[in-house]
C-alpha positions in Angstrom: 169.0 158.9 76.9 169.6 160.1 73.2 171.2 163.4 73.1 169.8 164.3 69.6 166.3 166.2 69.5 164.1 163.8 66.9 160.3 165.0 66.4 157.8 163.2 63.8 157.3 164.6 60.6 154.7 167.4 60.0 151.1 166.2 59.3 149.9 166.4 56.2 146.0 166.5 55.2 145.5 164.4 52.4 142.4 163.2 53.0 139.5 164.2 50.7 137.1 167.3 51.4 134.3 166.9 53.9 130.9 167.2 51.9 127.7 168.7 52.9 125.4 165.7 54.0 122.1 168.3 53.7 123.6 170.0 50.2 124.1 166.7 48.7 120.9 165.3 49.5 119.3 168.3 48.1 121.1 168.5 45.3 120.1 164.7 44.2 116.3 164.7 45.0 114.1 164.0 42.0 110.9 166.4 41.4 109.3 163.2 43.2 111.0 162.8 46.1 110.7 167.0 46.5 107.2 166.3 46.5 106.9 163.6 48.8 109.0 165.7 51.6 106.7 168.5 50.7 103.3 167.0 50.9 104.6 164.7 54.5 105.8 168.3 55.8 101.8 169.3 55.4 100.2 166.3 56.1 102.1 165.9 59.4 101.0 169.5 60.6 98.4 170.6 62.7 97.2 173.5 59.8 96.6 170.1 58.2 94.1 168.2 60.8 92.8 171.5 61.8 91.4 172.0 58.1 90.8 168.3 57.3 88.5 168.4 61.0 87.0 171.2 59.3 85.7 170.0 55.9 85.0 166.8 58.2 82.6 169.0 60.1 81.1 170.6 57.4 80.4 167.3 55.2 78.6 166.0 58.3 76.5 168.7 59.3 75.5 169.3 55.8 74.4 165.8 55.2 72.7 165.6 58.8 70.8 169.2 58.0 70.2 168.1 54.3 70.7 171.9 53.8 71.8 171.8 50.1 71.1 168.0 49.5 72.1 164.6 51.0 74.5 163.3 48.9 75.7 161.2 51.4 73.3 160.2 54.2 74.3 158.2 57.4 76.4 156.5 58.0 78.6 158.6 55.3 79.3 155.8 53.0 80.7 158.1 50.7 83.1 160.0 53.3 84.4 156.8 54.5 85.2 155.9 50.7 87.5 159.2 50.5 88.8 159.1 53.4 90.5 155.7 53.0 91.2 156.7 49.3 93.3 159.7 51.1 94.8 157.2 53.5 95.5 154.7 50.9 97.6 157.4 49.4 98.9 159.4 52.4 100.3 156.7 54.2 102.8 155.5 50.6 103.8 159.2 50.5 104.7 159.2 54.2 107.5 155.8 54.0 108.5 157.6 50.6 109.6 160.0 52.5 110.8 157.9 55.3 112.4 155.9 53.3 114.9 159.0 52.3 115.1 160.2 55.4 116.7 157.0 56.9 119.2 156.9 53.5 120.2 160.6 54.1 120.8 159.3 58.0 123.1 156.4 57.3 125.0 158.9 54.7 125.2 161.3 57.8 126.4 158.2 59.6 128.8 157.6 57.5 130.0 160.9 57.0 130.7 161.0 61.0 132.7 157.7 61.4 134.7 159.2 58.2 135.0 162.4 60.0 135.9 160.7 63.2 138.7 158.5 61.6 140.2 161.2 60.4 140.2 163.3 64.0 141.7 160.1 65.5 144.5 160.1 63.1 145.1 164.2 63.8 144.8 163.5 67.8 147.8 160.2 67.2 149.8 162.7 65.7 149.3 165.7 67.9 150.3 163.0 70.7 153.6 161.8 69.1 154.4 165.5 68.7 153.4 166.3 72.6 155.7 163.5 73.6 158.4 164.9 71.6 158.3 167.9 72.8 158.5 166.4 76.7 161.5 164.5 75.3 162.9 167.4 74.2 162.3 169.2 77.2 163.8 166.9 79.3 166.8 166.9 77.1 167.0 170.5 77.3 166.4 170.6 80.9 169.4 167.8 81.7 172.0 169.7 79.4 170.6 173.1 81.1 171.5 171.2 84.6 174.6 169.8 83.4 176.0 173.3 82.9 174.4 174.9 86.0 176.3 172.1 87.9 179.9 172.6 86.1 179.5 176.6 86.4 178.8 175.3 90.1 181.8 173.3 90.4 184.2 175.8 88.8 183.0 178.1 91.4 
């Protein structure tokens, strides 16, 4: 065995700065896209099918009572007409929104394997310095012996 302590050089971070997945996506949404999170955050709520049941209630029973005026008898023609024109438009917003979502995913993604290359790297290093360390101490521990035994034999 060498008698000569070697241990690796000391790491050195050069790797760029982490970023802020969330603060970056933020930061780059258009007015649009903002508004297409916004409106899927209400349309996917229950505030939002509890008051759409609502004014679904309330056109039906005022065209069944005829209380102010049928302006849409049965079978609702009319109702079905907006409520297709609502899901004609909802349902665009909704894979808008989607659609972002699964971009700011993959750059989370991709933020993690960079992340985890970089923590593999650190962890190789902290290895080669744990087994320098054990060579060193088993250096240190045969010279240590090596002494003990000639004090011994002097004795």
């Amino acid at each position: 065995m060498d008698d000569e302590l070697r241990f690796p050089k000391p790491y050195k971070h050069d790797h760029e700065k982490v970023c802020n997945v969330n603060q970056l996506y933020e930061e780059k949404q258009t007015f649009g896209e903002k508004a297409s999170d916004w409106a899927t955050s209400k349309i996917g709520s229950w505030g939002f099918i509890f008051m759409q049941s609502i004014i679904l209630i309330v056109w039906v029973s005022l065209n069944i009572t005829a209380w102010i005026n049928q302006w849409d008898p049965y079978p609702f023609i009319f109702l079905n007409l907006v409520v297709s024109l609502l899901a004609s438009y909802t349902a665009p917003i909704i894979m808008m929104s989607q659609n972002r979502q699964d971009a700011k995913n993959r750059l989370e993604a991709h933020t993690d394997y960079l992340i985890n290359l970089k923590a593999e790297e650190e962890i190789r290093v902290i290895l080669e310095n744990l087994e320098a360390q054990n060579k060193a101490i088993s250096l240190i521990y045969q010279k240590i012996s090596s002494i003990e035994n000639s004090i011994d034999n002097k004795q």
